[in-house]
C-alpha positions as a Markdown table, in Angstrom:
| # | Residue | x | y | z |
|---|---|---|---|---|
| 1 | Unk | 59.4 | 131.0 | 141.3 |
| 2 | Unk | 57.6 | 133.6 | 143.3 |
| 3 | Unk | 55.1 | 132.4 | 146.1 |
| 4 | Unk | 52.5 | 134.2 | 147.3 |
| 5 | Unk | 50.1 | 133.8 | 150.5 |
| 6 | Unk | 46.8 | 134.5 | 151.3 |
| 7 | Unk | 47.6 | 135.5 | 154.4 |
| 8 | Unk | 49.5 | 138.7 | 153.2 |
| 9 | Unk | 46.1 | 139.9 | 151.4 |
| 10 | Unk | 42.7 | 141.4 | 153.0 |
| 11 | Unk | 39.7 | 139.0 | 152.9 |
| 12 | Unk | 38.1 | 142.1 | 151.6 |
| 13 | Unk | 40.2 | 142.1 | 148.1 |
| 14 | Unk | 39.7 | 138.7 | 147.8 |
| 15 | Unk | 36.2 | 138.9 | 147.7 |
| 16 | Unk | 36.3 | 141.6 | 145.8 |
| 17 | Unk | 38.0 | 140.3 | 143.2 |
| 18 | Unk | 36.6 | 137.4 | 142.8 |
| 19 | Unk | 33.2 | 137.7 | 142.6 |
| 20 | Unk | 31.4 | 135.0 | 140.2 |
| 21 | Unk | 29.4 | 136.9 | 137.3 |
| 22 | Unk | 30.6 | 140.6 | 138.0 |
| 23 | Unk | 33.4 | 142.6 | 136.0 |
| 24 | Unk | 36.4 | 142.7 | 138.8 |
| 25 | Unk | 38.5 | 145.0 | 136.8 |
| 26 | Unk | 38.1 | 147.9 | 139.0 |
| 27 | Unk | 38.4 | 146.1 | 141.9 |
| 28 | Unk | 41.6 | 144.4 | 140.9 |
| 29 | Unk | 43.3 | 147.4 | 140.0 |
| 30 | Unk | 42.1 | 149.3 | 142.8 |
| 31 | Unk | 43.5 | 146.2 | 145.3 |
| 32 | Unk | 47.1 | 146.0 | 143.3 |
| 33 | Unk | 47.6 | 150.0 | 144.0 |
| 34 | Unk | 46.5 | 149.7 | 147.4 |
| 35 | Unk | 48.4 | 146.8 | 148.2 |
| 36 | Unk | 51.3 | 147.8 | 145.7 |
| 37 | Unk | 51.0 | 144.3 | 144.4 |
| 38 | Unk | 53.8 | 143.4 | 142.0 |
| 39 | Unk | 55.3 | 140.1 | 140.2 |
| 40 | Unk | 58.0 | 139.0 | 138.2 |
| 41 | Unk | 56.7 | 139.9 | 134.6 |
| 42 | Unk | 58.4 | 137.1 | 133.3 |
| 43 | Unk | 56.9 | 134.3 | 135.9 |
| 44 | Unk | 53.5 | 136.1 | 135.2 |
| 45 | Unk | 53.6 | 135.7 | 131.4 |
| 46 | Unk | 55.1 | 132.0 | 131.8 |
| 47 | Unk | 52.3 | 131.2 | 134.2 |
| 48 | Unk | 49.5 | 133.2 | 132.1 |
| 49 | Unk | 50.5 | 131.0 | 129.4 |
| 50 | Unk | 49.8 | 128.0 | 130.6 |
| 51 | Unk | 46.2 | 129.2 | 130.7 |
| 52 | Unk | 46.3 | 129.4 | 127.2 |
| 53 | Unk | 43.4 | 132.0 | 127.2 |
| 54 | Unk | 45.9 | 134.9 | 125.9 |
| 55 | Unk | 48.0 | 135.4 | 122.7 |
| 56 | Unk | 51.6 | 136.4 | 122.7 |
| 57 | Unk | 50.5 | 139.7 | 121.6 |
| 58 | Unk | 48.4 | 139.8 | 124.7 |
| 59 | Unk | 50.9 | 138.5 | 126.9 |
| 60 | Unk | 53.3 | 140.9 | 126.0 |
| 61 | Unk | 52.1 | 143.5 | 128.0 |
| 62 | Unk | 53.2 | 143.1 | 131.7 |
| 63 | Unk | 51.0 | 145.6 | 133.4 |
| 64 | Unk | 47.8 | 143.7 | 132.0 |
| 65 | Unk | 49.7 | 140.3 | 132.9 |
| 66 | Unk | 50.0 | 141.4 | 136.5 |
| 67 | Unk | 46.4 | 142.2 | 136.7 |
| 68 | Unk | 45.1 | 138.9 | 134.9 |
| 69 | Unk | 47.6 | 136.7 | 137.3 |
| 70 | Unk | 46.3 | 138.9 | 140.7 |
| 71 | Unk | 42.5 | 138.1 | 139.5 |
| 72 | Unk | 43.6 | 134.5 | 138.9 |
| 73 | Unk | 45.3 | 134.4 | 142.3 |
| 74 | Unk | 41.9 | 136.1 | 144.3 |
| 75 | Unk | 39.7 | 133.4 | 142.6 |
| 76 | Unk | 42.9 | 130.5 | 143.7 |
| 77 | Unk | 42.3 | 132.1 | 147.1 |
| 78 | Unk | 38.5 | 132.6 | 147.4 |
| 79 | Unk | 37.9 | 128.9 | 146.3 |
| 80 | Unk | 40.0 | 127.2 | 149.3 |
| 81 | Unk | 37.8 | 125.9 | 152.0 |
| 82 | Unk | 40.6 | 126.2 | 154.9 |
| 83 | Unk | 42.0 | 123.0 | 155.0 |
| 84 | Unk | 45.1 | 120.9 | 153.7 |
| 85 | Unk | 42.8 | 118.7 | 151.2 |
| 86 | Unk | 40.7 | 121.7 | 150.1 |
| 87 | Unk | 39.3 | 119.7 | 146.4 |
| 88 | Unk | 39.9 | 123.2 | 144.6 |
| 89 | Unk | 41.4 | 126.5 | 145.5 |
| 90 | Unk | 44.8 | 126.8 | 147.9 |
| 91 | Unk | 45.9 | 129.0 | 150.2 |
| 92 | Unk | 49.2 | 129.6 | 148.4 |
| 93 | Unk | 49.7 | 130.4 | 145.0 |
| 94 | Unk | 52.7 | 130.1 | 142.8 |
| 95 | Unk | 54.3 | 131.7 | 139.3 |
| 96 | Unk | 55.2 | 128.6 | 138.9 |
């Protein structure tokens, strides 16, 4: 299980990719070059899967699944409300 903090990532791509309404394809690839964002393809696909939103075909390829699991993450991030009993969104987020 990989953890990840929101700490380690700029307010700035966080909003960006997470923006309700708006295509945030460019931004989220822009954001995992810039921040050379990576994650275990196999914890992404096992997590993406419990989304149930993609095929296996779909979740077969791991560049996409790293992009799908770093939007997921922004909007994870961009939903906490700063404290401990925050009723959606955390400030960590887990493959797992």
């Amino acid at each position: 299980m990989t953890v990840f903090y929101i700490d380690d990532y700029p307010d700035e791509a966080i909003a960006d990719c997470s923006a309700g309404g708006q295509d945030a394809t460019e931004s989220v690839e822009f954001w995992i070059d810039k921040l050379d964002f990576t994650v275990p393809a196999d914890e992404a696909r096992t997590c993406l899967k419990g989304y149930g939103a993609w095929d296996a075909d779909e979740l077969a390829d791991d560049e996409e699944n790293a992009k799908r699991f770093f939007w997921i993450m922004m909007g994870s991030f961009s939903e906490w409300d700063g404290t401990d009993d925050s009723p959606c969104g955390s400030d960590i987020f887990c493959t797992d």
